[in-house]
N, CA, C and O atoms as a Maestro MAE file, in Angstrom:
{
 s_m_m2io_version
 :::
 2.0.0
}

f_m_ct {
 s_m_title
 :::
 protein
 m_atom[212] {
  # First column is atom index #
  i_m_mmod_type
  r_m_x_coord
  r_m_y_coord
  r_m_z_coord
  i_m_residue_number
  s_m_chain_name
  s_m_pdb_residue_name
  s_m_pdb_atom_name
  i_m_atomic_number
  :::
  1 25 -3.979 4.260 17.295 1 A "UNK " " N  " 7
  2 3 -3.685 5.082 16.131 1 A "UNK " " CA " 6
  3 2 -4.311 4.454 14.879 1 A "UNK " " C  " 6
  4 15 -4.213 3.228 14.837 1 A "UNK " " O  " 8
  5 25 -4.966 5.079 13.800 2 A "UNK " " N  " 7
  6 3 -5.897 4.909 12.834 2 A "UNK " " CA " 6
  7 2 -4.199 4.509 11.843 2 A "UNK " " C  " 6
  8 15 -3.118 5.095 11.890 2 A "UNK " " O  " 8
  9 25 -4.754 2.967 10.819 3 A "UNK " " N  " 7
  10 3 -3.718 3.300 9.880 3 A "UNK " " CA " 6
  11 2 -3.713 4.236 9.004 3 A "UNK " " C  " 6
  12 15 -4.798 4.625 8.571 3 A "UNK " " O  " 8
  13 25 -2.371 4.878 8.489 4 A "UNK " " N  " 7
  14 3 -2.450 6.108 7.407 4 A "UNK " " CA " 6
  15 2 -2.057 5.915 5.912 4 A "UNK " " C  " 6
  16 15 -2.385 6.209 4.762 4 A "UNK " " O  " 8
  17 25 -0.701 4.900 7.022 5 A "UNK " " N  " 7
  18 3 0.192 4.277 5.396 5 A "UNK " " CA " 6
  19 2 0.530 3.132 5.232 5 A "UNK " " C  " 6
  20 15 0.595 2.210 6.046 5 A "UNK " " O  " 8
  21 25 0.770 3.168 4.101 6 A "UNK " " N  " 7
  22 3 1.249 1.205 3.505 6 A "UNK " " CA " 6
  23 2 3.070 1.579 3.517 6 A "UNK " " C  " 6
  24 15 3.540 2.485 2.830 6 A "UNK " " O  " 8
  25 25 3.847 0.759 4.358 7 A "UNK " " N  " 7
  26 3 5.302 0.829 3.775 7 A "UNK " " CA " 6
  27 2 5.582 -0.349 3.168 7 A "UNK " " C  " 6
  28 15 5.774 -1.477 3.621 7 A "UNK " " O  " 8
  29 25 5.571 0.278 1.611 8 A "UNK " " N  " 7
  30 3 6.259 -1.192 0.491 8 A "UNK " " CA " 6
  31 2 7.467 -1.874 0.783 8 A "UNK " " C  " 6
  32 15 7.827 -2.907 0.217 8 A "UNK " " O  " 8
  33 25 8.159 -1.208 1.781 9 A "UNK " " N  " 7
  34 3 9.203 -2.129 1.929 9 A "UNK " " CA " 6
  35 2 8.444 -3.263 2.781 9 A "UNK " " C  " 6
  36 15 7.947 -4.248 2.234 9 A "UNK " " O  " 8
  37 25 8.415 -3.114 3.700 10 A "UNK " " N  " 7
  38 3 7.831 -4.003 5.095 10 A "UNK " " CA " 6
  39 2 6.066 -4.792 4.188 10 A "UNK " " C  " 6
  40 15 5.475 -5.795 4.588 10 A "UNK " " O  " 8
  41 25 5.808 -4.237 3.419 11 A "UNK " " N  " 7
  42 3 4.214 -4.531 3.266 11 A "UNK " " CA " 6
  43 2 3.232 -4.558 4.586 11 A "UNK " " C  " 6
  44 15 2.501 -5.461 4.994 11 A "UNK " " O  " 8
  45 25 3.475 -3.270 5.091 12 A "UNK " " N  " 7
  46 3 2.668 -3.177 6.636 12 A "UNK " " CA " 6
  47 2 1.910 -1.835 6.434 12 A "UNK " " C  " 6
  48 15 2.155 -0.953 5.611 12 A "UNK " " O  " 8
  49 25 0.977 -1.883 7.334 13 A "UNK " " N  " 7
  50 3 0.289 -0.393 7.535 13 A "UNK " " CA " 6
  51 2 0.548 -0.140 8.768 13 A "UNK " " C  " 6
  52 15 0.618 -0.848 9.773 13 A "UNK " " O  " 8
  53 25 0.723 1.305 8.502 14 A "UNK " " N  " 7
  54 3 1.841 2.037 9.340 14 A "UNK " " CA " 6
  55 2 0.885 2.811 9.867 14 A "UNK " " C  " 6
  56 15 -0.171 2.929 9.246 14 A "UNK " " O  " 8
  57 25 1.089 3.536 11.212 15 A "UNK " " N  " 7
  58 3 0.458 4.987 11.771 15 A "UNK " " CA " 6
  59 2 1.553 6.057 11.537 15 A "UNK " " C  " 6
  60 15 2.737 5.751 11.391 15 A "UNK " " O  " 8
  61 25 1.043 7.463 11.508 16 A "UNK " " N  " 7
  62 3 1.152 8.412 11.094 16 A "UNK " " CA " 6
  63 2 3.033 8.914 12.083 16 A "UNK " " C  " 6
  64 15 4.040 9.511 11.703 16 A "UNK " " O  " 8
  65 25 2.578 8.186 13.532 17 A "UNK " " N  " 7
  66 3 4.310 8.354 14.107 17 A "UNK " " CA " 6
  67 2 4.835 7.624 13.479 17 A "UNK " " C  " 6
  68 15 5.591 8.241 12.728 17 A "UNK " " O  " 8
  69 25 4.893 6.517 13.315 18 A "UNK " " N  " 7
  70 3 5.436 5.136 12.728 18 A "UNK " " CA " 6
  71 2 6.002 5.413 11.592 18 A "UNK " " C  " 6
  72 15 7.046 4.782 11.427 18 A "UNK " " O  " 8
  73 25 5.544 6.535 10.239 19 A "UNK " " N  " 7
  74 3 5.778 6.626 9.270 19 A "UNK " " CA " 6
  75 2 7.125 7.653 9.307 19 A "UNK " " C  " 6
  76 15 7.947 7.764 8.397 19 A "UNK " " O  " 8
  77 25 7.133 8.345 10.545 20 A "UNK " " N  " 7
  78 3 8.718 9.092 10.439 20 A "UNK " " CA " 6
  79 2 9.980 8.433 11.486 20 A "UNK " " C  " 6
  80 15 11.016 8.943 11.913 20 A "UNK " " O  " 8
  81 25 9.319 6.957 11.688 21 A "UNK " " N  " 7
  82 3 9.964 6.653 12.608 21 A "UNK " " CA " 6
  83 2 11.697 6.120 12.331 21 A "UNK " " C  " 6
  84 15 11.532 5.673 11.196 21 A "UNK " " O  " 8
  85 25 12.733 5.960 12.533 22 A "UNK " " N  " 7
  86 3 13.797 5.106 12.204 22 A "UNK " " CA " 6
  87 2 13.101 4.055 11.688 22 A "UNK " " C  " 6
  88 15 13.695 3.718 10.664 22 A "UNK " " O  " 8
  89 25 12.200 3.401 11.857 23 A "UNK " " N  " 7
  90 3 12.298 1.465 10.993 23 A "UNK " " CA " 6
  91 2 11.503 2.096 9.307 23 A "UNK " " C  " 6
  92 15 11.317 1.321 8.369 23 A "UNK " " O  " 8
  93 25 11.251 3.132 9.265 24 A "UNK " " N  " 7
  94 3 10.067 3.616 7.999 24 A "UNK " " CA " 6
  95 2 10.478 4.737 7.181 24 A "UNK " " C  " 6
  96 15 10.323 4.994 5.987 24 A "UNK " " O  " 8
  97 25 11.194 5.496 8.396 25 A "UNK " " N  " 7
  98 3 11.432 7.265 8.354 25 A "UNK " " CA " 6
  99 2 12.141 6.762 5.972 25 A "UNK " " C  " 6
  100 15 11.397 7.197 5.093 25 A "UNK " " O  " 8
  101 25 13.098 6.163 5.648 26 A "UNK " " N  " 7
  102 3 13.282 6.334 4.334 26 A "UNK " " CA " 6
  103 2 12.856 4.995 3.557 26 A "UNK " " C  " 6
  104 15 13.473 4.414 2.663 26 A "UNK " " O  " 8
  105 25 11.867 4.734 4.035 27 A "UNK " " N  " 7
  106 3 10.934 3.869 3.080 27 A "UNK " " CA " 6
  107 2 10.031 4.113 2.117 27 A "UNK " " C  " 6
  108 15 9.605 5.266 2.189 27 A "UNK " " O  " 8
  109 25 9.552 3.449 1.204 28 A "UNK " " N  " 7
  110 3 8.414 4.064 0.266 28 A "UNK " " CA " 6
  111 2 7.129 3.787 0.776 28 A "UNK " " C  " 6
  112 15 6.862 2.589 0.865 28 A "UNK " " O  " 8
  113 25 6.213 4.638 1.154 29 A "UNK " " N  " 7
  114 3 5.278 5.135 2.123 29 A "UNK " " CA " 6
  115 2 4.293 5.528 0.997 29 A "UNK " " C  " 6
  116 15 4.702 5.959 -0.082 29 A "UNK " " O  " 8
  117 25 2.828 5.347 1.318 30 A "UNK " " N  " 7
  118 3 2.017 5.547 0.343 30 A "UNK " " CA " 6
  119 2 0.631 5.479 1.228 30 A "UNK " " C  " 6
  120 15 0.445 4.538 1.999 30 A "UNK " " O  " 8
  121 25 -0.541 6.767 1.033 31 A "UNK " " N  " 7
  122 3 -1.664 6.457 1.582 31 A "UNK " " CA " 6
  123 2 -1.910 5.165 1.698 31 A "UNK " " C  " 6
  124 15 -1.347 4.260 1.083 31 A "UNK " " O  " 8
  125 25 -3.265 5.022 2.969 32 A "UNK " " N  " 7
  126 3 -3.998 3.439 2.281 32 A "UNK " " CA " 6
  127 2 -4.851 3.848 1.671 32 A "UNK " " C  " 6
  128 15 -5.602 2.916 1.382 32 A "UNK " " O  " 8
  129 25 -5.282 5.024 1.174 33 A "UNK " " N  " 7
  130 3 -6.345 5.071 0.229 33 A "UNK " " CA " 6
  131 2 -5.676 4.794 -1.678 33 A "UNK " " C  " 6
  132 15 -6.319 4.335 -2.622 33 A "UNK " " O  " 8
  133 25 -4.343 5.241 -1.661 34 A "UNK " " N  " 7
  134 3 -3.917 5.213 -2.725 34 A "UNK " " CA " 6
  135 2 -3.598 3.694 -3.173 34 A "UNK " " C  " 6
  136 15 -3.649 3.337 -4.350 34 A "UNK " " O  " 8
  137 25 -3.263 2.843 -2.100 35 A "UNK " " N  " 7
  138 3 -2.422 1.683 -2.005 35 A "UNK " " CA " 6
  139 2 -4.209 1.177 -2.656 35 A "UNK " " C  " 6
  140 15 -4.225 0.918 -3.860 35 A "UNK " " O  " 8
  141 25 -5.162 1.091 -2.135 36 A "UNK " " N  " 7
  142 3 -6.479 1.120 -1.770 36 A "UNK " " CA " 6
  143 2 -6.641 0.944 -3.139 36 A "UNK " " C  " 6
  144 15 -6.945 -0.220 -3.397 36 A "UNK " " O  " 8
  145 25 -6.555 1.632 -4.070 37 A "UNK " " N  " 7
  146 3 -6.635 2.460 -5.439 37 A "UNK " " CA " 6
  147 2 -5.648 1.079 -6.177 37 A "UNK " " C  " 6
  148 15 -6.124 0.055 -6.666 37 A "UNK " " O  " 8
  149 25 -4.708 1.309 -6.107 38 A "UNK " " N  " 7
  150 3 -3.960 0.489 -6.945 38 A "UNK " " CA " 6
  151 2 -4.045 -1.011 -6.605 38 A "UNK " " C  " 6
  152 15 -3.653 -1.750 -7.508 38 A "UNK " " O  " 8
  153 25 -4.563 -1.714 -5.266 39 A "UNK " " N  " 7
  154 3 -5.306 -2.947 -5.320 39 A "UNK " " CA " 6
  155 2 -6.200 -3.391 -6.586 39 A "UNK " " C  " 6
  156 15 -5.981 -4.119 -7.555 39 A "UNK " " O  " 8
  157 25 -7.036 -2.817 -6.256 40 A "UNK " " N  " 7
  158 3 -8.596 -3.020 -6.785 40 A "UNK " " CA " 6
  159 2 -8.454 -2.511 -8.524 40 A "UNK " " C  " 6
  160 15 -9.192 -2.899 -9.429 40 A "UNK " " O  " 8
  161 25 -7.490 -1.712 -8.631 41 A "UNK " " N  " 7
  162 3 -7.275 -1.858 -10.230 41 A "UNK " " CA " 6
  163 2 -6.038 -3.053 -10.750 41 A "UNK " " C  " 6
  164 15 -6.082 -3.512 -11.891 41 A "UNK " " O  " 8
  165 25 -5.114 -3.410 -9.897 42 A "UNK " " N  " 7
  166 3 -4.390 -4.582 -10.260 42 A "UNK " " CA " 6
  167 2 -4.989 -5.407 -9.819 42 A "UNK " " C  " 6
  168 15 -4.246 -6.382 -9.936 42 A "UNK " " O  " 8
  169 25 -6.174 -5.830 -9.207 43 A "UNK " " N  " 7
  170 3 -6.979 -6.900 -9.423 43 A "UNK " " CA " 6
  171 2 -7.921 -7.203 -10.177 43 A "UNK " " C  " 6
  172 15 -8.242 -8.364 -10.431 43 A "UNK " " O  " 8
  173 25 -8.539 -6.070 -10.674 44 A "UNK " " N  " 7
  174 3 -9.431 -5.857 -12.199 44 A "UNK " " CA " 6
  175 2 -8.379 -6.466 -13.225 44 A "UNK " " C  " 6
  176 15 -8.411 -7.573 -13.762 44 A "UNK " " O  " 8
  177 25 -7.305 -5.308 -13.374 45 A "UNK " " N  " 7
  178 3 -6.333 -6.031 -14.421 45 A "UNK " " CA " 6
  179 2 -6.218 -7.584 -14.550 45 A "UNK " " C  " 6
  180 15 -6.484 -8.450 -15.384 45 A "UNK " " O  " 8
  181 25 -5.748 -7.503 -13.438 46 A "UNK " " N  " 7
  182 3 -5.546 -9.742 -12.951 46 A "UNK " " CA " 6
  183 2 -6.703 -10.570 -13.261 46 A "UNK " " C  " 6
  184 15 -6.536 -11.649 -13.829 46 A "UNK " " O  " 8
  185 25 -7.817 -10.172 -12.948 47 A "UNK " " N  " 7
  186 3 -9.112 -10.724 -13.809 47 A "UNK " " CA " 6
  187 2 -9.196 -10.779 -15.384 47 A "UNK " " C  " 6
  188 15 -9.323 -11.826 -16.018 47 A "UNK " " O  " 8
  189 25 -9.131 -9.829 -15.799 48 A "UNK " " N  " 7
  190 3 -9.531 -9.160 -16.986 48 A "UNK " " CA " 6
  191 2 -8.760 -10.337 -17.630 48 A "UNK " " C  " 6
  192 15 -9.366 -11.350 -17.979 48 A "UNK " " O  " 8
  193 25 -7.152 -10.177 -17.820 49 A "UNK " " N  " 7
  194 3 -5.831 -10.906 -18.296 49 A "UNK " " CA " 6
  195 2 -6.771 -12.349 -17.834 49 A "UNK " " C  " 6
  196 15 -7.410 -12.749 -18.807 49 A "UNK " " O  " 8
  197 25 -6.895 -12.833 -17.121 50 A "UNK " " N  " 7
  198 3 -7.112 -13.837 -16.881 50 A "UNK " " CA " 6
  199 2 -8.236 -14.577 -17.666 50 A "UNK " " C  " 6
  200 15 -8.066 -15.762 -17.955 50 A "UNK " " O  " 8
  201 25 -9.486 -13.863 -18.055 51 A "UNK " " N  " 7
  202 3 -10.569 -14.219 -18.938 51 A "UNK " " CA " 6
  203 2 -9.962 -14.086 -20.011 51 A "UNK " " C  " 6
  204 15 -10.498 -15.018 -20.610 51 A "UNK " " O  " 8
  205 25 -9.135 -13.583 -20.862 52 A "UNK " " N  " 7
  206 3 -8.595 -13.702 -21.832 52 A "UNK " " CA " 6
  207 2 -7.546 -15.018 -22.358 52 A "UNK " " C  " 6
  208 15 -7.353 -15.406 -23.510 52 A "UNK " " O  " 8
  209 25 -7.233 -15.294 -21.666 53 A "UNK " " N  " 7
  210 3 -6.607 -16.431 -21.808 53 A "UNK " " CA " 6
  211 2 -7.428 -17.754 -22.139 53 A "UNK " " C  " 6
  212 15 -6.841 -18.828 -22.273 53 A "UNK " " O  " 8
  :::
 }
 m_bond[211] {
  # First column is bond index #
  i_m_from
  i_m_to
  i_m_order
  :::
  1 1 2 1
  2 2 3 1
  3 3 4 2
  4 3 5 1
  5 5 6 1
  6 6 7 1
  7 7 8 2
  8 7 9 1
  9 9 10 1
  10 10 11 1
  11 11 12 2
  12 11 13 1
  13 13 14 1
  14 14 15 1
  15 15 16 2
  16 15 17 1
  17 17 18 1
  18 18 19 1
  19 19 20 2
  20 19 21 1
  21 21 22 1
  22 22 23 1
  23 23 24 2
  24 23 25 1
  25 25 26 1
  26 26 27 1
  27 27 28 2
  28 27 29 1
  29 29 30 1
  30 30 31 1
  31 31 32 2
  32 31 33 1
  33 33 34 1
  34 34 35 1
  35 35 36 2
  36 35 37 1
  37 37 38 1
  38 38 39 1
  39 39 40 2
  40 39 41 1
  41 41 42 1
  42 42 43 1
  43 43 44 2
  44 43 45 1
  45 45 46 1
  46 46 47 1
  47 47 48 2
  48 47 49 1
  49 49 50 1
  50 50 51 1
  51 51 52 2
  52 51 53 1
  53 53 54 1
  54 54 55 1
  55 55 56 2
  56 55 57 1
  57 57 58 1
  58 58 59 1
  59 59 60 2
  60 59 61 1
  61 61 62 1
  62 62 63 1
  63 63 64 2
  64 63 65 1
  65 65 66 1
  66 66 67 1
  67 67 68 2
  68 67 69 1
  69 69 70 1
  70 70 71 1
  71 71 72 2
  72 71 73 1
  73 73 74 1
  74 74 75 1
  75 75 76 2
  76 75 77 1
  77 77 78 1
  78 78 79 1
  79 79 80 2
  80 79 81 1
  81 81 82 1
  82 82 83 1
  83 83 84 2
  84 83 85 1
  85 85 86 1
  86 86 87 1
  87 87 88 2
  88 87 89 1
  89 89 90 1
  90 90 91 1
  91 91 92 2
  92 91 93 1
  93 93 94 1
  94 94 95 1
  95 95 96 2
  96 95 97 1
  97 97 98 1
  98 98 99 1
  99 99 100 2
  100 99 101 1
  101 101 102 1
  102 102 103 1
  103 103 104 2
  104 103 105 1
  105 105 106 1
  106 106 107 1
  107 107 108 2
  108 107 109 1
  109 109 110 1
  110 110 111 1
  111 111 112 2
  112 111 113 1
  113 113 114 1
  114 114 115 1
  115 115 116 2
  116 115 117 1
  117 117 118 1
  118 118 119 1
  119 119 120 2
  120 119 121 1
  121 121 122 1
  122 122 123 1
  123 123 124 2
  124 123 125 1
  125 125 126 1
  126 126 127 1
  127 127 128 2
  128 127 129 1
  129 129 130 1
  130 130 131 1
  131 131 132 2
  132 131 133 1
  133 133 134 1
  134 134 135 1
  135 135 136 2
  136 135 137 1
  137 137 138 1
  138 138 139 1
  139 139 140 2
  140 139 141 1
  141 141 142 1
  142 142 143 1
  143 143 144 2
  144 143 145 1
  145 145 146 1
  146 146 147 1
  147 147 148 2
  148 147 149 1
  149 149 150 1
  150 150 151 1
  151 151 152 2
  152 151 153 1
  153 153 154 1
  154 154 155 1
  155 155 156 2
  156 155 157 1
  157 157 158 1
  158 158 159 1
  159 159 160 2
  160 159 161 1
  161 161 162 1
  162 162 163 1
  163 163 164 2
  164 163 165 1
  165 165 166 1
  166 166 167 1
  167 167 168 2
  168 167 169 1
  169 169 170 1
  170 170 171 1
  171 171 172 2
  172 171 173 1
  173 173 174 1
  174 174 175 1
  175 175 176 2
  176 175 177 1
  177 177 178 1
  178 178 179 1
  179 179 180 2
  180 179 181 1
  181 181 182 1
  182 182 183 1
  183 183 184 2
  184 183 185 1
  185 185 186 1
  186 186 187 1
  187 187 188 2
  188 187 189 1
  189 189 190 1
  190 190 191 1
  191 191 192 2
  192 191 193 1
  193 193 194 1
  194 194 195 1
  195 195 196 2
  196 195 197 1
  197 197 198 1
  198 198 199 1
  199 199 200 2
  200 199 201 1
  201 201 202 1
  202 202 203 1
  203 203 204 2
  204 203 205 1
  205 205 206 1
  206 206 207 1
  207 207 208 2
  208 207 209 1
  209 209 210 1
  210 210 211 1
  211 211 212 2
  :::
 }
}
């Protein structure tokens, strides 16, 4: 199974059964493209802050 999602609780990538499963089914669940997205700009940020100092 291809991963689909990131569960913030667990910090795991999940497959698409996995994500309605009992261990996930009411977790906070998020593409990996979105999770993907908010990496790479809180690591810009984390740079950025960081040359400033």
């Amino acid at each position: 199974m291809p991963w689909k999602y990131l569960c913030r609780n667990h910090q795991a990538l999940i497959c698409k059964w996995c994500a309605g499963s009992r261990v996930h089914k009411d977790h906070i669940q998020v593409s990996v493209e979105q999770a993907a997205q908010e990496f790479k700009v809180g690591g810009w940020e984390s740079s950025v802050s960081k040359m400033l100092l």
